[in-house]
N, C-alpha and C positions, 0 to 999 in steps of 0.2 A: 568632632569628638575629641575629648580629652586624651583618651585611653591609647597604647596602641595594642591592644589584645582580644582578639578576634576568643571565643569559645561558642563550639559547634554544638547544637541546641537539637538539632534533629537532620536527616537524610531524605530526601524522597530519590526515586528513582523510579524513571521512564521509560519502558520501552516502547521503541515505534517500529511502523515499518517503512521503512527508506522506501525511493522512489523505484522503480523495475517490475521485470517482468515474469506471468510464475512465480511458481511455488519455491524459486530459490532466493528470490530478493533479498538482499541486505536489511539488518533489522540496526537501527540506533541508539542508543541507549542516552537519553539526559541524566545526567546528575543536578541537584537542585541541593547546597549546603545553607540550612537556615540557621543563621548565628548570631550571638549578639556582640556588641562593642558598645561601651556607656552607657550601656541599658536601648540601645538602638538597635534597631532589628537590621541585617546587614545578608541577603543570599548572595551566594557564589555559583555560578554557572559551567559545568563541564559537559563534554559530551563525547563521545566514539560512535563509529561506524563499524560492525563486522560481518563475518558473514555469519549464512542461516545456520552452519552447523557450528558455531561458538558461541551464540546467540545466548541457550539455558548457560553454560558454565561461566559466561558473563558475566549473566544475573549473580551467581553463586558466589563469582570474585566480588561483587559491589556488593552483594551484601555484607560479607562479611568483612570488607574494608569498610564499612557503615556501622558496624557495629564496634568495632575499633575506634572508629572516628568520633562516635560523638560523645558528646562530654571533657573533652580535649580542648586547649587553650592554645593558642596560634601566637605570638610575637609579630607583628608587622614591624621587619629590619629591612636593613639595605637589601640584607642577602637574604631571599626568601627557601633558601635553600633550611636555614637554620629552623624555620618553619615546619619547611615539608620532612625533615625528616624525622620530625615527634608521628608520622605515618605509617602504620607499619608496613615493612615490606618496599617502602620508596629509597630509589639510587637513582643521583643524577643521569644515569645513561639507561638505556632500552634492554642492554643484555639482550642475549639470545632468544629467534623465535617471537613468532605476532600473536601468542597465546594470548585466551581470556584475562591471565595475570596480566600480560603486558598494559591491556587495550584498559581494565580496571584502573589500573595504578595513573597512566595518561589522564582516565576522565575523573579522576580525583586530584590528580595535582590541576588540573584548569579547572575544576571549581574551585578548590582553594585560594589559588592564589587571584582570580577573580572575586573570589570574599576579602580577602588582604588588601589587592588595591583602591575596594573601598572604602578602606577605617580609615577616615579623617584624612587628614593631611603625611600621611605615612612616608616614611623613607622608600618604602618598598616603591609606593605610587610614583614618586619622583625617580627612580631608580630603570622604571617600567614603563612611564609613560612621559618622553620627552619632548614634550608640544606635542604637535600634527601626525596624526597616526597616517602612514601611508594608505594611500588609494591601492587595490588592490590593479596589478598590471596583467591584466588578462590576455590571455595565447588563443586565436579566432581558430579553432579547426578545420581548416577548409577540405572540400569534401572529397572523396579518392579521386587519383587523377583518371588520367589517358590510359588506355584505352576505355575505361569504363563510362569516362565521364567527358562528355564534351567539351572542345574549348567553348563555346559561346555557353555551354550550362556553367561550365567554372565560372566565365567573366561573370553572366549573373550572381552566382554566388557571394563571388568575392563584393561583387557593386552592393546587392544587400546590407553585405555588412558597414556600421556606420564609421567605421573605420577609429574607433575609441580604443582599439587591442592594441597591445602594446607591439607582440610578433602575430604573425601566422603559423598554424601548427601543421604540418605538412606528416603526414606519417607514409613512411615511402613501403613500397611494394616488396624490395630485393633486386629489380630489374633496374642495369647501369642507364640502358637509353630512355626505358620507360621514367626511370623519377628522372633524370637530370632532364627530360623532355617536360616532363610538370614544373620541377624549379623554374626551368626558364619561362614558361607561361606563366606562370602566379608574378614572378618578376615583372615580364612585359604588362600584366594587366595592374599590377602596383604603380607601374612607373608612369602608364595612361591615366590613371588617377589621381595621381599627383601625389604618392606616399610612397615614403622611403621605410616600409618597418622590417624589422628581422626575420628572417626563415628560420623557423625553428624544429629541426628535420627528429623524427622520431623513427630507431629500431631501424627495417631493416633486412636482420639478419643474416646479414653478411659477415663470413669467417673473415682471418684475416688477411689472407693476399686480396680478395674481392674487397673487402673493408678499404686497402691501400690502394685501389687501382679506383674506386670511385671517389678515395678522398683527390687524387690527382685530378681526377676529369673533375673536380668541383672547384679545386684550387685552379683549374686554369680558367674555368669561369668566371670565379670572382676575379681575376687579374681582367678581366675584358671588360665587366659589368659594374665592379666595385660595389659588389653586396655582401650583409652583412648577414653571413651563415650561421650558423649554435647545429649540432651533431647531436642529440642524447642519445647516452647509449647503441653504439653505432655498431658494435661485434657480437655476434648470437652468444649465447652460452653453450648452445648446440658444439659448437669449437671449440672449446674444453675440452681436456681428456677426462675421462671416467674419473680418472682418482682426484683430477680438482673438484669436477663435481660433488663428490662423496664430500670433500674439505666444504663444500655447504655448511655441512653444520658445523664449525666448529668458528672460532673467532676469525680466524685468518682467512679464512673462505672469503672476508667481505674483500680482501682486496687480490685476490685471485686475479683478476680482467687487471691489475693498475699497469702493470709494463703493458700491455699488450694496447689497453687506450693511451697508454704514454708513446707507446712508439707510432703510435698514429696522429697524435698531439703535434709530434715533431716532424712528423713528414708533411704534414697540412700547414706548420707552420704559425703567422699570423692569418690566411685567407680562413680558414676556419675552426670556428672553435668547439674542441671536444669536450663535452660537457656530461661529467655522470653524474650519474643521480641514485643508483639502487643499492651504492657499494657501504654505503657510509651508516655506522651506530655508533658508532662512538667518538671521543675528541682522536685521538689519536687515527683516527684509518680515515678522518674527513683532512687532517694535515697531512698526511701519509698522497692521499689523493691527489691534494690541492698543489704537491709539487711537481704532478705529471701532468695535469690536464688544465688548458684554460678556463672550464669553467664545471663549477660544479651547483648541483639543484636539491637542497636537503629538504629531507623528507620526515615532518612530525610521524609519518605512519611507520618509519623504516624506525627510529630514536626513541618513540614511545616516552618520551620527557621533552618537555618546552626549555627547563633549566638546564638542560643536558644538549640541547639545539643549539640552544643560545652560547654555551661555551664551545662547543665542537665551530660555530660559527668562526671565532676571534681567533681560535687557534689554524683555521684554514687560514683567513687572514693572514697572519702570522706569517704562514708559513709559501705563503704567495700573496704578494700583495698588487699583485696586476690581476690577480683570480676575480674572473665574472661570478663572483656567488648571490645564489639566489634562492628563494623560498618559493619552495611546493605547493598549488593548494589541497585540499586534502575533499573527501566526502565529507558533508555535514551541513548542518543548517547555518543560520547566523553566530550563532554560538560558533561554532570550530571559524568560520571566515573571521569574525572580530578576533578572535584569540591567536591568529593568524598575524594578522593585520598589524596588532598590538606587539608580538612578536617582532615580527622584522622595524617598526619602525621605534620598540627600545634597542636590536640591535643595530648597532651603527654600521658594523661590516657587511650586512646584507645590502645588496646594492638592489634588489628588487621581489619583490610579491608576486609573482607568477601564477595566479589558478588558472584552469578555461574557462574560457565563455561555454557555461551547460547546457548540454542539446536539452534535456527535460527539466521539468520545473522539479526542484528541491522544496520541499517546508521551509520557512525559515525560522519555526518555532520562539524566538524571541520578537519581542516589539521596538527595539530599541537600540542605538548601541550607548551603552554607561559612559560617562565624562572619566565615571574613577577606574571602572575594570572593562570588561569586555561589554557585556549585556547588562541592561538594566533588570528588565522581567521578563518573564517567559509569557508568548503569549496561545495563552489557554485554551483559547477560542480552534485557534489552529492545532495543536495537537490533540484536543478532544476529537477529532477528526483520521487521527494517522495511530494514538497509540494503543497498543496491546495487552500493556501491562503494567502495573501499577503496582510501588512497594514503597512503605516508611519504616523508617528508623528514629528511635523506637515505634514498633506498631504503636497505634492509638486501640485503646479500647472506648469502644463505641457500641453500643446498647443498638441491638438490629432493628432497624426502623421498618422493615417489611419481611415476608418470607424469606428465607433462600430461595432465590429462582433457580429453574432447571440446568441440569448440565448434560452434554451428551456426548460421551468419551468414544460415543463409537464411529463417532465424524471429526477426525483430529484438522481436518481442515478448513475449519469454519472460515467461512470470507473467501476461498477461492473462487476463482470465475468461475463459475459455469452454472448451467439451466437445471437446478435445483428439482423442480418442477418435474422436470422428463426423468430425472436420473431414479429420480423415487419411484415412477414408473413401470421405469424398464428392472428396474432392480429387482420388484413386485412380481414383472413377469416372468423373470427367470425363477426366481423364487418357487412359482408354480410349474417349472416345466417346458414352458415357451420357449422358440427362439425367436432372437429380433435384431434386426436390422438399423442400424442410426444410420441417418442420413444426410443430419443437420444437429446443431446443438440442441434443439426445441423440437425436436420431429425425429421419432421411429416408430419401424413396423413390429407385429410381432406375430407367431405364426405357430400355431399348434402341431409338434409334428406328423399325427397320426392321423388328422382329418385334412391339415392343408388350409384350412381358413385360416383367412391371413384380415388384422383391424391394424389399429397401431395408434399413435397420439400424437396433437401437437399441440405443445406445451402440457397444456392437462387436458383440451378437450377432445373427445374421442372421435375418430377420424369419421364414423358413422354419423356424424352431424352436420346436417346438410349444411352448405354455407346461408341458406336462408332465414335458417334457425340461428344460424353463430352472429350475421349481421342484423338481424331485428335483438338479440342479447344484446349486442352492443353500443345498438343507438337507444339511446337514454330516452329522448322522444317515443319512439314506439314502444321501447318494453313499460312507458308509464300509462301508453294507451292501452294494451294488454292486461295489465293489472287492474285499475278503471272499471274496466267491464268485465274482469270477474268480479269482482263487489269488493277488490284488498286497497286497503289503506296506503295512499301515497301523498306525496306532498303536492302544493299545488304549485302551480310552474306551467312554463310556455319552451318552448324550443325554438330556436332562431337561427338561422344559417350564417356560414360562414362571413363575414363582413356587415352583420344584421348590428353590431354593439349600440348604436344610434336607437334601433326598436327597442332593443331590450332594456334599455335602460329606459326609455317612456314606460313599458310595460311592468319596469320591475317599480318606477315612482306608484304605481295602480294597484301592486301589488300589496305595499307596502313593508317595512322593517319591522322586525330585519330577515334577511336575507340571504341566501347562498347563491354565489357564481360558479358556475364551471364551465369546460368545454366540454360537448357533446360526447364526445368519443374518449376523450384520456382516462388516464390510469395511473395509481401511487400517490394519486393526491396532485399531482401535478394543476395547477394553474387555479387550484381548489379556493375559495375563501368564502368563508362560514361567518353567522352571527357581523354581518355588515349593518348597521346602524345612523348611516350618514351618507350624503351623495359624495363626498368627495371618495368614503371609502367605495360605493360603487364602482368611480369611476375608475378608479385602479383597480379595481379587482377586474373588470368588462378590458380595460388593457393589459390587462396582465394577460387571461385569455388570450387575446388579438395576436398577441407577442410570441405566444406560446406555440408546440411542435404541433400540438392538436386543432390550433387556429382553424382549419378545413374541415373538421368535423360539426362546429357551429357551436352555438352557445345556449345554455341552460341556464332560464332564472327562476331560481325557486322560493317560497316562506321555508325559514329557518325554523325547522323542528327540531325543538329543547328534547332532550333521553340522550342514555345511555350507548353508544357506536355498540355495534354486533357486526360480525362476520359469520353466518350460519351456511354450514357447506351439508347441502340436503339433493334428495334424489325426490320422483316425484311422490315416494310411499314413505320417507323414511329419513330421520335427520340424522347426519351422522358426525358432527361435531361442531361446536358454537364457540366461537370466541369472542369474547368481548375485549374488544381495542380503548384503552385506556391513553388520553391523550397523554405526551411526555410531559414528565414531572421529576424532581426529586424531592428526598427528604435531609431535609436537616440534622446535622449531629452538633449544634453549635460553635463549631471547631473552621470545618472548611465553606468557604465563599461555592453562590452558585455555581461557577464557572466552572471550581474544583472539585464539586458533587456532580456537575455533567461530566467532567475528566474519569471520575471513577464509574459513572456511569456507562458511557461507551465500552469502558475497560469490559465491564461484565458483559454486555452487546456482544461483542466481538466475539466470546463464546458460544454464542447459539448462532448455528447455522445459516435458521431463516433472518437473526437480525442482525450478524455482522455485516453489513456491510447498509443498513438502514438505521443511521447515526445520528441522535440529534446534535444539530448544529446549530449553533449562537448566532442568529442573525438577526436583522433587523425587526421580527415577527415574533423572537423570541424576548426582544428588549422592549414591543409594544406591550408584549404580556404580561412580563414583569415591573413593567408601569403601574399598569393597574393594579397592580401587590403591593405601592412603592414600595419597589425591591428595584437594584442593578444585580448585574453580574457581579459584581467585587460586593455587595452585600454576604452579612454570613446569617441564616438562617436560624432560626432557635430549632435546639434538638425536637424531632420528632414533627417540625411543622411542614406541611407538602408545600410546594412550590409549584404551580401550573404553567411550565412552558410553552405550551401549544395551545391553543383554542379545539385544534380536531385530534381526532384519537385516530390519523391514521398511522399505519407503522412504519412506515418509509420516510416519516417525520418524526422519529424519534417515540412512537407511541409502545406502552405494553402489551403485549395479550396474556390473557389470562381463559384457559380450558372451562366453561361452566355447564357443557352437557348435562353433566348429571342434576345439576338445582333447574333444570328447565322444564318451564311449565308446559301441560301438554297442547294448551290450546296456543301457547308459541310457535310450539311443532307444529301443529296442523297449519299456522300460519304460511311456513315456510314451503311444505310441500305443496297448499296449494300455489304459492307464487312458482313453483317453479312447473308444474300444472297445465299453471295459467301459459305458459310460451310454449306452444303446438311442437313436438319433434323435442324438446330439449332434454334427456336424461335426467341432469344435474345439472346445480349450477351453487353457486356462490353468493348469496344473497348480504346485501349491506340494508341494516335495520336500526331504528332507532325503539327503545325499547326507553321507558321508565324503571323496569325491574324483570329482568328474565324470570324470575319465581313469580311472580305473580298473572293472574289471568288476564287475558287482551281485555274484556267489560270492566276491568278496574283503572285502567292506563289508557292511555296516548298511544300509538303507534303507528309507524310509517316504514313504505320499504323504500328506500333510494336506489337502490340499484340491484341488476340479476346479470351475472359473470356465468359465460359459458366457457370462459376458462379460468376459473378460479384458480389464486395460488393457494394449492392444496398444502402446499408444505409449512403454513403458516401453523397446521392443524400439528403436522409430526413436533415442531419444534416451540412449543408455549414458554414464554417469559415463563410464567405461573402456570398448574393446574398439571392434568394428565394427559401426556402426549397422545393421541390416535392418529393410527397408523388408517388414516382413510386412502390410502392410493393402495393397500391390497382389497379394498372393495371396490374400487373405482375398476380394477383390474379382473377382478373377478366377476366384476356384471361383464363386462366387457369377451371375458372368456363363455358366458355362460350363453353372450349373444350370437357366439359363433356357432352355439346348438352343442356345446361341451360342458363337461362340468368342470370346474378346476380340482388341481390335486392340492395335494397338501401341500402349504408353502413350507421352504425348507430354512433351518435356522442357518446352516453353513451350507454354501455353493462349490463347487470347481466346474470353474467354466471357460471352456476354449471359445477361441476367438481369431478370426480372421482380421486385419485390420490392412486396410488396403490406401496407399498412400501416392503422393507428387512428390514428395520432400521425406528426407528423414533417417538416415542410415543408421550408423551404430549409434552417435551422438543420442538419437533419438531412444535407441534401446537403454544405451546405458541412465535414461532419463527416468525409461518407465521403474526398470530396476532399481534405482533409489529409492522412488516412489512406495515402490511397492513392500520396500523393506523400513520405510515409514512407517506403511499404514498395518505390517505385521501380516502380510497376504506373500502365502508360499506360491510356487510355481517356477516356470520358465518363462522369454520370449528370445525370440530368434528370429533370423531374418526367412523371407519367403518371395522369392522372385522380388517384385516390387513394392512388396510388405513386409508385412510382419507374423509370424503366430504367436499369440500369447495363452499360456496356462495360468489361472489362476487358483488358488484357492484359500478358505479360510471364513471367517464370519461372513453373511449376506450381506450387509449394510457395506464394508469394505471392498468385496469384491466388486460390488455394483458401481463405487465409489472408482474403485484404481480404474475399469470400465468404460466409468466418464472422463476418466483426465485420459484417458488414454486415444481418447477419440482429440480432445480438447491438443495435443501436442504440447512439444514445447517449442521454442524459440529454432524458427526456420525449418520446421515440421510443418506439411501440409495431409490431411487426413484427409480422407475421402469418405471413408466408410468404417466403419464396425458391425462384423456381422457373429455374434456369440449362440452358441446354445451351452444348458447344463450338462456334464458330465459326469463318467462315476468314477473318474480317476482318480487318486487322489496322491498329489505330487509329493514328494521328500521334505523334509523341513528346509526353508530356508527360499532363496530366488535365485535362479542363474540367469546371465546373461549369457545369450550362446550365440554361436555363429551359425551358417547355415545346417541344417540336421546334418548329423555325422562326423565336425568339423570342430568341435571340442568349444570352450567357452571363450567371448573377445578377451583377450589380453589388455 
């Protein structure tokens, strides 16, 4: 490129949800800066990590540093600093505080200057990227010691690892014999291995005579063993006195600890080196640092600027030039590790790249890493998978290519784990009056208090169903013999047991194309393939099966019936809601590539209940599809043209639903109730249909039933892509009450319901959990402790209360539930939630 002048054309930004557990995971945020130089289109790639509750005002700061940004002209010079600060709101240094502002300002200076290093041949580029970007030098965590962990479990440990870490990351206990008993084991098991790497001791929390009395017993080890120690951060904070703590906030607060690891620096000597890492935001307090301690480990999360790193780096230098400095690695996908990586090896005074080896798998959201900047592209495929939210700058106006689909504000948790299915349920029964019992995530009782009849569910189907009824529902072979001989329409097809793929495949050549495979028994579409055409696609599909969790259930080959997918969830008198499953598709706006009409797609997924977490995914199945459209992924769609991603309309494959109850014709109904009829003992069931046209009569159409669920996912019904939600689990609930020889009462709009919740695991940590929670979801009450429980009060909307409920059974991290046992209440608590201590004992502090 001729030019060196970057100008920002437009903004997207992404958010995702990082890797973790529960409802507090860290969420991600990509930056995407599309710009031009010489008429060449040029992105730049930023990103941050933070947590769930700075998550929205995040968003708030990027956008309105997006709206700032674009239209704006960049200079690619030496100093990209002359750059970033045409930004508004950008200073070489972090300043105070890991606010929204800070975490904004970060993931727009590394898109930026990720756009910058790749205009052409730029000063900036030469300035940033000096040859060979370093290898990042990874710290192996080896797993706690002694006494928890065996010597012979450590040596395996450590032998797993392939020994490509740079240190071992030991993070000690506090106890002097207990860790210097683990150093010297990880030593002797390095030294049997034939590797000499660093101990790189984390924390601790040891004050400071305990501080100085284990640097000695450490220093006298290394005088015996000749190894090579690193300390970080080695003194609690707890050891402070109150009034440094308070100096927290202010500038000086960072170097509060510097005498105190200095005077531990010198007492340790050269045997080991004290290394901080948490103290430093600015150039000044990382040279301030760098004359007490041997080694220091900066941190882009603590600096909150890359140009602001990179000088505070030269001036530690400076100002010790025997200092071990090193760089942090940070949370974040490929994006933050290249921009990492890039970092330290244009600083020359970093002597090393330090992240860990991650116990979990991370996204790595880009595909590539750039020759000129960090990342080349993002790749698409993988975050249509992980994000939550989607924003351009400028928005585009785009002419709406389908309805508004549904929203449901009264489930702000869309996508968390839990058994959907049951919760709507039990929700239903308290609703009416019931109490009930969970006893499993998919399984409770419930129990009418005035007569004592006691039913309950598991998952949706009601516990009254005999299991002879549930397993003839579920074998595919017999529920197509049943139907058969009531005179309903099925497809034709044979059933083959487990390791039969040999038969069925002579049987399906007899049959003829095309064809459907599956296994016997599965669910969601799993090991499914539809409209097969050819033997070799047989034969994958018959292994696919084979390969598959359902493999023992046996195999089904059928003729491939052309219509419409339907889900009709009916009883045996009465249908009570139809959806019809639209295979995954989008539409075109001329503008964005499929990839990036599936990205915006999940986006709205993610909002509905039943389909966040039922995502279409770009894979090899989606790119045979788009073959036959020649379309790719990176193709861009003319506005308004659909796109057919799937072959099948199931919804766990990216497919729509859509509510069409009311256009249903009656002799479809009467279809549906006799199949479910037709299976002796069965209530209700879930029926999968292929229809020509729900409006129209069975004597004008084709029709076939594939399959009868006697546990339907009901919840498919509450939450439709399209159409009108029904609420079928308060009828489900109320046959169910009416079988107990009761009638049900009126179901109530708002609940307060106590609750016993009886636990293995879980103390206050656990209270203070549900209390967040529950001042999330806007549900007043109390919980407090109860011998080896819990009691909780809830109250506030039905949907909610039923909601806080299930997570409350569901735990959090190191929480073991056992049980939930709630009825309704007429109490109705004070505004707000406490978290309390045991009754009488005032609220936990």
């Amino acid at each position: 490129m001729a030019t060196a002048t970057l100008r920002a054309e437009r903004v997207r930004l992404i958010k995702y949800l990082a890797p973790g557990r529960g409802l507090a995971r860290p969420q991600g945020f990509v930056v995407q800066i599309e710009g031009v130089a010489a008429r060449e289109r040029v992105d730049g790639f930023g990103e941050v990590v933070v947590s769930r509750d700075h998550a929205a005002p995040t968003m708030r700061e990027l956008r309105m540093r997006a709206e700032a940004l674009v239209g704006s002209e960049f200079p690619a010079l030496d100093d990209p600093r002359r750059a970033l600060r045409k930004c508004r709101g950008w200073e070489p240094v972090g300043g105070l505080g890991r606010g929204p502002r800070q975490s904004a300002k970060l993931a727009f200076e590394m898109a930026l200057l990720d756009a910058l290093l790749k205009v052409g041949e730029s000063a900036t580029k030469g300035a940033w990227l000096p040859g060979q970007k370093h290898l990042p030098h990874q710290r192996y965590a080896v797993p706690a010691g002694p006494p928890e962990l065996p010597a012979d479990t450590l040596s395996d440990a450590l032998r797993k690892d392939p020994g490509t870490s740079w240190a071992l990351r030991l993070r000690l206990s506090g106890d002097d014999e207990r860790d210097l008993s683990w150093v010297r084991q990880v030593t002797a098991i390095e030294r049997e291995l034939g590797r000499k790497r660093p101990l790189w001791l984390v924390g601790g929390g040891r004050r400071d005579n305990a501080g100085a009395r284990f640097v000695r017993m450490l220093s006298s080890f290394v005088t015996d063993d000749d190894v090579d120690l690193l300390w970080e951060e080695p003194l609690a904070r707890a050891s402070e006195s109150s009034f440094a703590r308070l100096r927290q906030r202010t500038p000086l607060a960072r170097l509060s600890g510097r005498s105190r690891l200095g005077k531990l620096q010198r007492l340790a000597g050269d045997s080991v080196t004290i290394v901080a890492s948490r103290s430093a935001t600015s150039t000044w307090q990382a040279a301030a640092l760098a004359r007490e301690v041997g080694g220091l480990c900066l941190s882009l999360h603590q600096f909150h600027s890359i140009v602001g790193l990179r000088a505070a780096a030269r001036a530690a230098r400076l100002a010790n030039p025997d200092l071990r400095l090193m760089l942090a690695g940070e949370r974040g996908s490929r994006i933050t590790d290249s921009a990492l990586a890039a970092l330290a090896s244009a600083t020359t005074e970093i002597d090393r790249y330090v992240p860990e080896v991650r116990a979990g798998a991370w996204p790595m959201l880009a595909s590539g890493v750039s020759t000129g900047g960090f990342v080349s592209q993002l790749d698409l495929a993988e975050l249509a998978t992980v994000a939550i939210e989607l924003a351009e700058v400028p928005a585009p106006i785009l002419r709406p290519a389908t309805e508004p689909p549904n929203r449901f504000p009264s489930y702000p948790l869309a996508g968390a784990a839990l058994a959907l299915r049951s919760m709507l349920l039990e929700t239903e029964a308290l609703r009416v009056g019931l109490h009930t019992r969970r006893v499993a995530p998919n399984h409770f009782l419930m129990r009418h208090p005035d007569v004592g009849a006691v039913s309950g569910f598991c998952d949706s189907e009601l516990s009254l169903t005999s299991h002879a009824v549930s397993a003839s529902a579920a074998d595919k072979g017999i529920t197509r013999g049943l139907l058969q001989t009531a005179g309903l329409p099925v497809p034709t097809g044979m059933t083959f047991p487990a390791g039969g793929a040999a038969q069925a495949y002579e049987a399906a050549l007899r049959l003829g194309f095309p064809l459907v495979v599956k296994p016997a028994g599965g669910s969601k579409g799993t090991a499914v393939t539809v409209d097969i055409t050819t033997e070799p696609q047989l034969r994958a599909a018959l292994t696919e099966v084979e390969e598959s969790k359902y493999a023992e259930t046996g195999i089904v080959v059928e003729r491939y019936v052309t219509g419409d997918d339907y889900r009709i969830l009916a009883t045996r008198d009465e249908v009570l809601s139809v959806i019809r499953r639209e295979p995954a598709s989008v539409v075109g706006d001329g503008r964005r590539t499929v990839a990036e009409l599936v990205l915006a797609a999940n986006v709205v997924r993610r909002q509905n209940p039943h389909l966040a977490k039922r995502l279409i995914v770009l894979d090899g199945r989606v790119d045979d599809q788009l073959a036959r459209q020649s379309l790719t992924r990176d193709a861009v769609p003319a506005a308004g043209k659909r796109v057919r991603l799937r072959a099948e309309g199931n919804l766990s494959l990216g497919g729509d639903s859509r509510e069409v109850l009311d256009e249903l014709h009656p002799t479809v109904a009467a279809l549906a109730t006799a199949a479910v009829a037709a299976i002796p003992g069965l209530p209700y069931a879930g029926l999968d249909v292929l229809l020509e046209d729900h409006r129209r009569p069975l004597g004008e159409q084709q029709a076939s039933i594939l399959e009868v669920n006697s546990r339907p996912v009901q919840s498919m019904h509450h939450f439709p892509m399209y159409g009108p939600p029904r609420n079928v689990s308060a009828r489900l609930v109320s046959d169910a009450v009416r079988a107990m020889g009761v009638v049900p009462g009126e179901p109530a709009e708002r609940l307060t319901v106590a609750a016993e919740i009886s636990a293995r695991a879980g103390g206050a940590g656990y209270r203070h959990w549900l209390g967040e929670l529950a001042t999330q979801l806007g549900v007043a009450g109390s919980v407090r402790a109860d011998g080896d429980g819990h009691r909780l009060l809830a109250h506030g909307p039905a949907s909610r209360v039923g909601l806080l409920l299930r997570m409350a059974f569901q735990g959090n991290a190191g929480s073991e539930i056992v049980e939930t046992v709630a009825q309704p209440v007429t109490t109705v608590p004070p505004t707000g939630f406490r978290v309390e201590r045991r009754s009488g004992r005032g609220a936990d502090g």
